[in-house]
C-alpha positions as CSV (number, residue, x, y, z in Angstrom):
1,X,0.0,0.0,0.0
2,X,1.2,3.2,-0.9
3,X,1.4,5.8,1.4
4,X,0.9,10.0,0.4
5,X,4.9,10.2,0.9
6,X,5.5,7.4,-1.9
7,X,3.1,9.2,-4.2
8,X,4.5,12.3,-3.8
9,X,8.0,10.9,-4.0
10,X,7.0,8.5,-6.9
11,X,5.2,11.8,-9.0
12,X,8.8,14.1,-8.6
13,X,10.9,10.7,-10.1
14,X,8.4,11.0,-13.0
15,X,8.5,14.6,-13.3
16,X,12.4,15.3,-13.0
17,X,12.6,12.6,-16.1
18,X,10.5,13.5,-17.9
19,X,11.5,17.1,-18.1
20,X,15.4,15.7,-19.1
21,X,13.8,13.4,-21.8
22,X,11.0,15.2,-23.3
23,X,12.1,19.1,-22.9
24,X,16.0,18.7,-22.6
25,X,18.3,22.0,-23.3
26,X,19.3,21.6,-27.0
27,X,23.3,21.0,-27.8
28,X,23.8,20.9,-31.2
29,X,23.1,17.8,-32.8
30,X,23.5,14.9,-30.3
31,X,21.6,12.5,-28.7
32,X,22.7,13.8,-25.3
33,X,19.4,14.6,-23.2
34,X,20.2,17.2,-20.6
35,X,18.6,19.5,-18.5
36,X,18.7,21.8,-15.5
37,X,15.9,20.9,-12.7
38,X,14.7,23.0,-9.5
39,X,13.9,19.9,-7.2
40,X,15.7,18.7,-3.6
41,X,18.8,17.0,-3.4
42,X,17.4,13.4,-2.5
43,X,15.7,13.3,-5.8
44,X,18.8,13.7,-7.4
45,X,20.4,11.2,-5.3
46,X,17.6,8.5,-6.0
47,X,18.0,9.0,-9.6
48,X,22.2,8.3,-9.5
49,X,21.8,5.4,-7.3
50,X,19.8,3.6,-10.5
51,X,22.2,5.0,-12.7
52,X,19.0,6.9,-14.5
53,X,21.1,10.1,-14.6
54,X,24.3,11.7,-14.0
55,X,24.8,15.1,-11.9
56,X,26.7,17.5,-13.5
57,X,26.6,20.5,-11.4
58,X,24.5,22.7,-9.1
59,X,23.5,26.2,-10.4
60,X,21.3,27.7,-8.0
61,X,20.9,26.0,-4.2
62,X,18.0,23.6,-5.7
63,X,18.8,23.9,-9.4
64,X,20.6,20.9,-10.6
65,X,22.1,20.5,-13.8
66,X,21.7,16.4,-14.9
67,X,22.1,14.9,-18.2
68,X,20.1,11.0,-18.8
69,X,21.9,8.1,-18.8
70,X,20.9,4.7,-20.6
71,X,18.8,3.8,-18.2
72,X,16.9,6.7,-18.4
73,X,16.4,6.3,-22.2
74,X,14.7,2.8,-21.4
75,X,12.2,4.1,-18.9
76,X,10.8,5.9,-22.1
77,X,11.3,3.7,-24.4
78,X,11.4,0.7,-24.0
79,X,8.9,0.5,-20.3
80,X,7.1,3.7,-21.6
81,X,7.0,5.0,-18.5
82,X,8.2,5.7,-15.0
83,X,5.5,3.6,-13.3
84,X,6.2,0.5,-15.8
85,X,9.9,0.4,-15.2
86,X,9.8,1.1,-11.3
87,X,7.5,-2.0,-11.2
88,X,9.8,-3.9,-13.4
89,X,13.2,-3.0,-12.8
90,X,13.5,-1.4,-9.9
91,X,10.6,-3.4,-7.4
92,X,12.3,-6.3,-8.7
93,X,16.1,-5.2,-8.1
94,X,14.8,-3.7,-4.5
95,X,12.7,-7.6,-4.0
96,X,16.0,-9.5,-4.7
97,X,18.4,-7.2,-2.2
98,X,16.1,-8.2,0.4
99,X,16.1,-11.9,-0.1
100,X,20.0,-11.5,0.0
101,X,19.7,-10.1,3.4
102,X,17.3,-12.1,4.6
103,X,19.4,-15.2,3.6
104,X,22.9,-13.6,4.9
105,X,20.9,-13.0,7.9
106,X,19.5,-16.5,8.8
107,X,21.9,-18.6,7.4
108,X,22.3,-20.7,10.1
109,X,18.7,-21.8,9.7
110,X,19.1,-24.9,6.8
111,X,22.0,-26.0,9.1
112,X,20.0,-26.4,12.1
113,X,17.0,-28.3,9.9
114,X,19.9,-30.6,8.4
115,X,20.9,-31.8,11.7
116,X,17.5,-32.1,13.3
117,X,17.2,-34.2,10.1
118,X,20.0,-35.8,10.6
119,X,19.1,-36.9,14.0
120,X,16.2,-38.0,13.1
121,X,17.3,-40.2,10.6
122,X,20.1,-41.9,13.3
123,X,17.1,-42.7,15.7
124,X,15.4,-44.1,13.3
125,X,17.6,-46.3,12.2
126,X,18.6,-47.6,15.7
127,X,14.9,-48.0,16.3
């Protein structure tokens, strides 16, 4: 369940990329998508850390000058969309991480089940 923060959260995501994709700043004749965006610094942040775009300076205090990367490209178009490739890509990336930690963090579980098995087992067969 979403809560108003997500939405909120989720809405800027879509709204920083697509001002960089569909109403970049024009240089020359290159594919290069870039754009300068008044938005917080977290946004920004969130949008590195899945490699969707690359900071290239600060202007003005919340004025941000980014340029897309590849992945940004594909949440247009190939997902056709922010909420599309969130669900896909990201969900998914963010589901696996915490199956990693949750099987770093209880490791020791299948151990204790093989030996309980194990011991089973031995009784029964003295039995």
């Amino acid at each position: 369940m979403k809560t108003k923060y997500d939405n909120i959260f989720q809405k800027e995501i879509e709204r920083i990329l697509d001002i960089v994709y569909n109403h970049p700043i024009k240089i020359g004749n290159t594919k290069i998508k870039r754009a300068v965006v008044e938005t917080e610094k977290r946004y920004i942040d969130y949008l590195i850390r899945y490699n969707l775009i690359s900071h290239l300076n600060t202007t003005r205090g919340c004025e941000f000058g980014i340029q897309l990367e590849s992945n940004g490209f594909e949440v247009f178009e190939k997902y056709k969309g922010w909420d599309n490739y969130k669900r896909k890509v990201i969900d998914r990336r963010t589901s696996i991480e915490k199956a990693k930690e949750i099987s770093v963090k209880y490791w020791w579980i299948p151990i204790i089940i093989s030996i309980f098995s194990i011991t089973i087992s031995i009784i029964a067969l003295f039995k």
